[in-house]
C-alpha atoms as one frame of an Amber mdcrd trajectory, in Angstrom:
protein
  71.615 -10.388  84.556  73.276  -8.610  87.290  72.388  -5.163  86.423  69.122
  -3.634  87.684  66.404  -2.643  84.680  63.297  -0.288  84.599  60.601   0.711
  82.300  56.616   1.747  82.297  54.856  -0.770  82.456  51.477   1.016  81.641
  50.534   2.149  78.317  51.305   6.132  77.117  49.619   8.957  77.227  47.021
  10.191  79.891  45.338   7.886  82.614  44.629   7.431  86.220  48.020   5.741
  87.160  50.705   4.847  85.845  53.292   2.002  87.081  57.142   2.234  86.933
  58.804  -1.009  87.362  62.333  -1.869  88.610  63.902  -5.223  88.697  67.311
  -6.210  90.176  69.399  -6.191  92.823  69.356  -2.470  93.292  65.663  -2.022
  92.688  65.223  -1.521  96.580  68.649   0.819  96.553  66.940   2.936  94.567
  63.462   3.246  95.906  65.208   4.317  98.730  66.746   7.393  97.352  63.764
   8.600  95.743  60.981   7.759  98.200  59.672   9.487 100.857  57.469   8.301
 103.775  56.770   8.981 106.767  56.044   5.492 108.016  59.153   4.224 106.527
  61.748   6.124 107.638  65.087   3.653 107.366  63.668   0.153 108.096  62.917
  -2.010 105.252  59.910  -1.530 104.004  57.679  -4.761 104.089  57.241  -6.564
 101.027  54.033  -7.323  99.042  52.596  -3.876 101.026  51.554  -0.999  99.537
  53.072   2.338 100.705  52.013   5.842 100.583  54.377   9.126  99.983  56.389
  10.889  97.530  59.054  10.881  95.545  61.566  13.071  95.646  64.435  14.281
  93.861  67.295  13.666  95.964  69.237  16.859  94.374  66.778  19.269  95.221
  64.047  17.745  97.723  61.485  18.854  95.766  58.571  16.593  95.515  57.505
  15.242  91.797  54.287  12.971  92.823  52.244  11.255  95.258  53.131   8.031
  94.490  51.949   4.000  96.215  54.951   1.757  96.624  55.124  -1.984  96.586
  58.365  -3.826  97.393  57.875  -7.382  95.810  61.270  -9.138  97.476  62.896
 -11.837  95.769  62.576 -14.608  94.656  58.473 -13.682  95.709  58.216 -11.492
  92.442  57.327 -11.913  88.726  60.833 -12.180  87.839  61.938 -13.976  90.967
  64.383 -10.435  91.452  64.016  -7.628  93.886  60.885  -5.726  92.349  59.638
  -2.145  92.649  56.334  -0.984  91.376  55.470   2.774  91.796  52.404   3.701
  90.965  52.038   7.534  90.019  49.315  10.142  88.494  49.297   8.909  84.753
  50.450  11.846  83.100  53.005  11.793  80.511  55.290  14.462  81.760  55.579
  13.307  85.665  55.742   9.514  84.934  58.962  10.814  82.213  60.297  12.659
  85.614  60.021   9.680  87.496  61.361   7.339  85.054  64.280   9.511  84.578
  65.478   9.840  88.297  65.055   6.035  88.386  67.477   5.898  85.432  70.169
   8.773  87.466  70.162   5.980  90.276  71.994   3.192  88.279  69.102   1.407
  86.701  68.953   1.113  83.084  66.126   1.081  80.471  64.480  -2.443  79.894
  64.493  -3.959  76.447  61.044  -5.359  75.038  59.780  -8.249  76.998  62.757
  -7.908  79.248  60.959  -8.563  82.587  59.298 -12.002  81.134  62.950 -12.999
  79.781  64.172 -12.718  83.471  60.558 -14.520  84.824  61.822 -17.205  82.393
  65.478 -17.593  82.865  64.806 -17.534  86.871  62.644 -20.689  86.611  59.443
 -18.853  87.624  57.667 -19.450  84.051  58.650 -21.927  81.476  58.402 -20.778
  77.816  55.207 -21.493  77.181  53.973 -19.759  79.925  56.287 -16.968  78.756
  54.858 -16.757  75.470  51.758 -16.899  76.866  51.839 -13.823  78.926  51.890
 -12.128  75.080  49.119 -14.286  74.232  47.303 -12.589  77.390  47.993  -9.049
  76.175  47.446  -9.320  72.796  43.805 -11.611  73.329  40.648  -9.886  71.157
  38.757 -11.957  72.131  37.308 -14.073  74.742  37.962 -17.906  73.343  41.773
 -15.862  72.938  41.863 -14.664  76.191  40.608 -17.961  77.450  43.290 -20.127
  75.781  46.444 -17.778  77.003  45.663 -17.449  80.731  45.181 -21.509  80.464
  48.500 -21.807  78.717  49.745 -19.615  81.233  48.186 -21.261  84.372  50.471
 -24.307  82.804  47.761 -26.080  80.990  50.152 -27.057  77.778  53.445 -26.834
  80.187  52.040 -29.523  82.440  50.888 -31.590  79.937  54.300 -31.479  77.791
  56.293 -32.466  81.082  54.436 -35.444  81.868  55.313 -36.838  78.133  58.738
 -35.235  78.347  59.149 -37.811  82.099  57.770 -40.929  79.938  59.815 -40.338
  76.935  62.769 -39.592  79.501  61.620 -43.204  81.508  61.601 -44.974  78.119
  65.115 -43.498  77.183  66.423 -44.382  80.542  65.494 -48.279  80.310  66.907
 -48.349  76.272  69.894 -46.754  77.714  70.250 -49.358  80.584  69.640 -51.855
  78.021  72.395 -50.720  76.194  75.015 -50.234  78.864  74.355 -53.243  81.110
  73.427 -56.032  78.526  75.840 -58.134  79.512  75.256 -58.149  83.309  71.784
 -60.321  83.336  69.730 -58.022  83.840  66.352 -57.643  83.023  64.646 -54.341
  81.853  61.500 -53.567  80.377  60.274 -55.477  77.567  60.640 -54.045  73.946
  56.753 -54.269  73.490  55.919 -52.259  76.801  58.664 -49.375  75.180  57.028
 -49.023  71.691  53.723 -49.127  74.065  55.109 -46.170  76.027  56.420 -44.613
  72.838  53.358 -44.396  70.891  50.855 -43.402  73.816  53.311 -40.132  73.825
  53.141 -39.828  69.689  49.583 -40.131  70.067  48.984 -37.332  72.268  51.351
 -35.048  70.839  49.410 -35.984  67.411  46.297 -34.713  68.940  47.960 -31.275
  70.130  49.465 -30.877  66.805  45.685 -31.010  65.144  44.534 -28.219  68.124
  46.770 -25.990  66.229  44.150 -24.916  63.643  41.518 -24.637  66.561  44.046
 -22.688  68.480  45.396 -20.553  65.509  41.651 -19.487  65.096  41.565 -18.461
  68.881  44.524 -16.755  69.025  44.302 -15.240  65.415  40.978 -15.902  64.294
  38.907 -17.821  61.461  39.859 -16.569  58.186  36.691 -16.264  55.962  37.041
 -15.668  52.239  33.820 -14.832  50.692  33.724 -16.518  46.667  30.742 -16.472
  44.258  30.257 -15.712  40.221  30.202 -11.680  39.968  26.944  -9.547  41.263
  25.615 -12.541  43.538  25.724 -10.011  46.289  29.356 -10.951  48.258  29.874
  -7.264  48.890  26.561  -6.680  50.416  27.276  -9.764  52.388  30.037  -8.448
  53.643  28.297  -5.127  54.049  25.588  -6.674  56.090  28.131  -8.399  58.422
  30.155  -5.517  59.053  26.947  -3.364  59.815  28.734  -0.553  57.401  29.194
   0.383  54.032  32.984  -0.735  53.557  32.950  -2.463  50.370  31.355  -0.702
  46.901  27.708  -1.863  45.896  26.961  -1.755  42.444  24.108  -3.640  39.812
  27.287  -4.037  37.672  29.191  -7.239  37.321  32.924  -6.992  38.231  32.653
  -3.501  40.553  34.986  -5.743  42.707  38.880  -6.301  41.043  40.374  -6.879
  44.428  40.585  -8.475  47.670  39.253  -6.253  50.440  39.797  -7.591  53.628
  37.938  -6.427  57.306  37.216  -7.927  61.012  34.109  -8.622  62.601  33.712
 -10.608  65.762  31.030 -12.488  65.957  30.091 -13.690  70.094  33.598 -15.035
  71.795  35.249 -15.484  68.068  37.485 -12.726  65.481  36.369 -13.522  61.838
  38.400 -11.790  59.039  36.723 -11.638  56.367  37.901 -10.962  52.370  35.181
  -9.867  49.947  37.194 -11.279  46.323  36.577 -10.598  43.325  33.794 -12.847
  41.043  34.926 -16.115  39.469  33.744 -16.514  35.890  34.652 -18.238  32.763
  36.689 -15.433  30.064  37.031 -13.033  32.026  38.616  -9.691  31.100  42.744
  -8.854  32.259  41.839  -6.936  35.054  39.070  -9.182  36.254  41.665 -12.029
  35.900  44.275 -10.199  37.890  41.556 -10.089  40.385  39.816 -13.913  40.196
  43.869 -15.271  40.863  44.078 -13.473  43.928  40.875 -14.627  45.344  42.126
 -18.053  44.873  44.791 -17.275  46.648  42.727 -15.716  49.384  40.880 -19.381
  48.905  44.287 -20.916  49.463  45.058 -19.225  52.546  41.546 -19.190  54.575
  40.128 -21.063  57.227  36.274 -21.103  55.103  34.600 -20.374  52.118  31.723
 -18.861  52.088  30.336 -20.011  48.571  27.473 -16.968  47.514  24.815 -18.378
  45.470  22.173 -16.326  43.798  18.628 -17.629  44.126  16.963 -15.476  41.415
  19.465 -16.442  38.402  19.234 -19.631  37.016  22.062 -21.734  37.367  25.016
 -22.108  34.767  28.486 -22.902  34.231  30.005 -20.330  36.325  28.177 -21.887
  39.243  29.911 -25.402  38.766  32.578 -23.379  38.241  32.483 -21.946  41.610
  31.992 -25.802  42.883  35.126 -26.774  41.464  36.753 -24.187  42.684  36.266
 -24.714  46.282  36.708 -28.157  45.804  37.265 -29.918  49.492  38.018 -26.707
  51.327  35.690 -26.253  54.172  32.888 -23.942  53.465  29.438 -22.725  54.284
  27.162 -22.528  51.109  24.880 -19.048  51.453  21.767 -18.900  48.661  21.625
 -15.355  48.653  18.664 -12.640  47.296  16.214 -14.889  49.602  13.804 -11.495
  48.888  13.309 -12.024  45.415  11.764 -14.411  43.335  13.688 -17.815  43.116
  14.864 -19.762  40.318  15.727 -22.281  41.611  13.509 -25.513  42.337  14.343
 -27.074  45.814  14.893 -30.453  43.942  17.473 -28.435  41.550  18.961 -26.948
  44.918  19.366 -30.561  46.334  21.230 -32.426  42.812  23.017 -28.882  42.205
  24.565 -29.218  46.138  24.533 -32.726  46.584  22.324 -32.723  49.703  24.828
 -30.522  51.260  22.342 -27.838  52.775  22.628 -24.276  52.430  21.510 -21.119
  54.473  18.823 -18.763  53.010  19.342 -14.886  53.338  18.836 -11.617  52.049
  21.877  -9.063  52.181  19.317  -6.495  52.104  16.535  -7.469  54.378  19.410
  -9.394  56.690  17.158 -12.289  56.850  18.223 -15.396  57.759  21.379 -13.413
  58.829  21.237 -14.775  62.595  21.395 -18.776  61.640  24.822 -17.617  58.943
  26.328 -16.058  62.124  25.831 -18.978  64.350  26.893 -21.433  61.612  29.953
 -19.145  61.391  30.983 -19.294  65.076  30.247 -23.423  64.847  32.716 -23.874
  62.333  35.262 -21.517  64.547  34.865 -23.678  67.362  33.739 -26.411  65.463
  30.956 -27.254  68.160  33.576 -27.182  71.042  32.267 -24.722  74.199  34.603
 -26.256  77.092  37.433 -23.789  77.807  39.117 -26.058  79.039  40.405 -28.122
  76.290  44.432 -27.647  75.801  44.828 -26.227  72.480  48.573 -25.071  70.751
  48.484 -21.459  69.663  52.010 -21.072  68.584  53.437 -22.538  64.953  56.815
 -22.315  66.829  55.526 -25.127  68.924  53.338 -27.183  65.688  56.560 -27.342
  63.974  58.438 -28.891  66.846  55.624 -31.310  68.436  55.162 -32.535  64.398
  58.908 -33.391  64.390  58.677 -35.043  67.833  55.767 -37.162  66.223  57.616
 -37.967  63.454  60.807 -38.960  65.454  58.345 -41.133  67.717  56.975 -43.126
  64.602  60.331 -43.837  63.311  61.282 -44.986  66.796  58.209 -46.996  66.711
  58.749 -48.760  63.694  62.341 -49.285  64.648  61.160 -51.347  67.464  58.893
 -53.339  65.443  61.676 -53.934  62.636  63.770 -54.938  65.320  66.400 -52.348
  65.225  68.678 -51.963  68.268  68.693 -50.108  71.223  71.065 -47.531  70.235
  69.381 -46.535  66.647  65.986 -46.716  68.578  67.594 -44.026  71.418  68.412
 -41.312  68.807  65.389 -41.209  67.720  63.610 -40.878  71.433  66.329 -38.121
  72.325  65.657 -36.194  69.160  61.543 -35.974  69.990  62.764 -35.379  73.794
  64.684 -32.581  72.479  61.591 -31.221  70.232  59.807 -30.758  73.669  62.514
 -29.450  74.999  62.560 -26.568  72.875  58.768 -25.763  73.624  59.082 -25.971
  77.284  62.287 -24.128  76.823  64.593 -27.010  78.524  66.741 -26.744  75.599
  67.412 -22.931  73.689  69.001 -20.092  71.693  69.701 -17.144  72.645  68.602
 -16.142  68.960  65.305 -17.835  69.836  64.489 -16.115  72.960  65.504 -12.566
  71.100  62.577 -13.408  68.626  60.105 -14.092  71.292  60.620 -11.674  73.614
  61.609  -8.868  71.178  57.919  -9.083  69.977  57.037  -8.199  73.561  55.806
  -4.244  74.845  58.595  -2.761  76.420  57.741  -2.632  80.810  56.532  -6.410
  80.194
């Protein structure tokens, strides 16, 4: 990474600034050539202060903005390089002019995510942290937003090392076991190892389970709204967008698809699929329709099971039940306007004393206790932002094979086993953390993260 790079690093079109950023040994070369000021003249200029002048093409003179200049020298920068950041007028044409005389100097165009890659390789972020500077960018919300600048502040990172240094401590004493077995020596005992071992598979167990909590943060809660046809799961849906989005119609099976939008709801994205109505014989198209909403089922983070309170209750209803089965779900007793059918004591056998919100899709009563049970189940009563979540299945997959390297290590040591079966099985989880902290990777694996980066970033 000898070569010097440049790109915008503010998004297109028409604004109050814009930023060009260089990165490299050359970046200051090249601000040279194409800056003007009076107050610089031909001493360095001083780094992490802002300059005011011009630049200038250095073929004709002519001046092609009023520009502020930082000089960010390294290894003091985001990618621990000599950095450059002009900021210009944020017009499209002048910020092309000054990208393009940047280019004419000997820089060349940065790839997507290019400037993190080098933050990363130059030890100034590990690759959490790098991933997390994504995270930051693409946040929607404010539990999102939350999480990322935590990861990158080195929540998770700091964390992972200090199990990474006592899975590394317990390797180093089976290893010394091992080598110098022979010499009298005494090292630590087998019991306090499997100790050490499974205080590290027990914490890594607990960030593996954060991943749904942090899945819903970064991604957010996938709701999937189920019900027997003409309960009102459209109007629902309606009601919660605050639009007309989904067709409203007396007649049973007006929905034959999955229709799928986002509402956030406080600090929390919910998408939300309106599905088609499960019933017994259905007709093809309907049944076309109920398979994907069990799929929709399959895939989401809740159900919201629609009941209709002024219909008596039938098969389709324990249909519905048995349906949803164990998924997690919020059970909604719609038409709360009309008259009800339903005796409370029916309500209570029917649900098992599982207990239900009351509303009306068109009145929107009882509308404010389903959005606050909605945002409880997304954070499932947690408010600290604090708490260290995982975000990333990149990182689930490898902390769940850590874990399971860990318990066979464990159970190793209780069986017996020696040293040296016991070690492979420590090195293999040390290498699973590895590959989250970045200690240990593939050039194929940092072109998938950073290619999902915005080019300038």
């Amino acid at each position: 990474m000898k070569d010097t790079i440049t790109a915008i690093a503010t998004p297109p079109g028409e604004g109050g600034i814009a930023i060009i950023r260089i990165s490299g040994k050359d970046a200051l070369a090249i601000a040279r050539k194409l800056f003007y000021s009076a107050t610089w003249l031909q001493e360095l200029p001083v780094a992490q202060k802002v300059m005011f002048g011009e630049i200038r093409d250095p073929e004709t003179e002519q001046c092609v903005d009023q520009v502020l200049l930082t000089f960010f020298k390294a290894p003091k920068s985001y990618t621990a390089e000599d950095v450059i950041e002009i900021s210009s007028h944020g017009g499209t044409w002048v910020v092309s002019i000054i990208l393009k005389l940047v280019l004419q100097q000997g820089a060349r165009l940065a790839e997507p995510g290019e400037f993190t890659r080098r933050a990363f390789v130059n030890g100034r972020l590990d690759l959490t942290q790098a991933e997390a500077v994504a995270d930051v960018i693409d946040s929607a919300s404010d539990k999102a937003l939350s999480s990322a600048i935590s990861q990158l502040k080195g929540g998770l990172s700091l964390r992972l090392n200090i199990l990474y240094e006592s899975l590394l401590n317990a390797q180093a004493q089976l290893e010394a076991s091992i080598d110098f077995t022979e010499d009298g020596l005494t090292f630590q005992s087998r019991e306090d190892t499997q100790k050490q071992i499974q205080e590290v598979e027990a914490n890594l167990t607990k960030l593996v389970h954060s991943f749904r909590q942090g899945k819903i943060y970064r991604e957010g809660m996938r709701v999937t709204l189920i019900g027997k046809p003409n309960v009102g799961k459209s109007s629902l849906l309606n009601a919660l967008l605050q639009e007309d989005r989904a067709i409203v119609t007396p007649h049973a099976g007006t929905t034959r698809d999955t229709l799928e939008e986002r509402v956030r709801i406080k600090d929390i994205h919910i998408i939300i699929t309106d599905s088609a109505g499960l019933r017994e014989n259905p007709d093809i198209i309907e049944e076309e329709g109920i398979e994907r909403t069990r799929a929709a089922l399959e895939s989401s983070d809740l159900a919201i099971v629609v009941f209709d309170s002024s219909k008596p209750l039938d098969d389709n209803d324990k249909l519905l039940m048995n349906e949803v089965d164990e998924n997690p779900r919020l059970i909604v007793i719609n038409k709360s306007d009309l008259q009800a059918s339903w005796p409370p004591s029916e309500i209570k056998t029917f649900l098992a004393g599982e207990l239900p919100i009351f509303l009306s899709a068109k009145t929107l009563e009882g509308f404010d206790r389903l959005k606050e049970a909605l945002h409880q189940k997304a954070i499932r009563g947690k408010q600290s932002s604090e708490s260290i979540v995982i975000t990333r299945e990149r990182h689930r997959d490898h902390l769940q094979q850590a874990v399971k390297a860990l318990q066979k290590a464990s159970e190793s040591l209780k069986a017996g086993l020696s040293e040296e079966l016991i070690a492979v099985d420590v090195t293999l989880a040390m290498e699973h953390l590895g590959a989250v902290l970045g200690k240990t990777f593939e050039e194929d694996l940092l072109d998938k993260i950073f290619g999902q980066f915005c080019i300038g970033k």
